[in-house]
N, C-alpha and C positions, 0 to 999 in steps of 0.2 A: 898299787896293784888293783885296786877295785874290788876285793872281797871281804867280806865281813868276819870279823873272827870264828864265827862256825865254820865258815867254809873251809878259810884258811886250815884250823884245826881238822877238818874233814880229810884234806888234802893230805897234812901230813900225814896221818894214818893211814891214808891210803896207799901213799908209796910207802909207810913204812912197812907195807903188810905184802908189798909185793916183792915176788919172786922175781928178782931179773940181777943181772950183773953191771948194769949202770941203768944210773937217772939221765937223760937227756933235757935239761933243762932249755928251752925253748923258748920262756917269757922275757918280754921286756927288761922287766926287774929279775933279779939273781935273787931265786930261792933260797937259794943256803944264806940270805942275809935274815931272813925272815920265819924261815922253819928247821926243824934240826932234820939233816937228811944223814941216816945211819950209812947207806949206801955209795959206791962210788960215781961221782957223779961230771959229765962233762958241760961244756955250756956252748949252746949253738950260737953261733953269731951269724945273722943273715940279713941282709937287704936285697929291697924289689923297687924299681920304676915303674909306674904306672903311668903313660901314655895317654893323656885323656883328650889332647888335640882333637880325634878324630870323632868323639863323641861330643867335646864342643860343638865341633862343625856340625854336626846331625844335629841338634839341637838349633844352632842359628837358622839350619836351613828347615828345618820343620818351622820354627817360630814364625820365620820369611814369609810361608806358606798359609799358615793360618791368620795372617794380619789383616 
């Protein structure tokens, strides 16, 4: 996860303190392995592409330019 145990510990008090009807867990790693979540909670799954052909090419052709 990348956070240190204070945070961690921050975190779960945080949502354990909020008022809502579900946790949307959204991280890489699955919270509820790692903190106890009193609330109900669902877990997003999402992926993205990211395209960077066109920002290579911007880069070759400036490089091209400055030589």
């Amino acid at each position: 996860m990348g956070y240190s145990e204070d945070q961690v510990r921050d975190l779960e008090e945080t949502i354990h303190r909020s008022d809502c009807d579900v946790v949307v867990i959204a991280t890489p790693t699955d919270l509820r392995r790692k903190i106890k979540i009193d609330q109900p909670t669902v877990k997003a799954i999402y992926d993205f592409e990211i395209d960077l052909n066109p920002l290579v090419e911007w880069f070759i052709d400036k490089k091209m330019h400055f030589s």
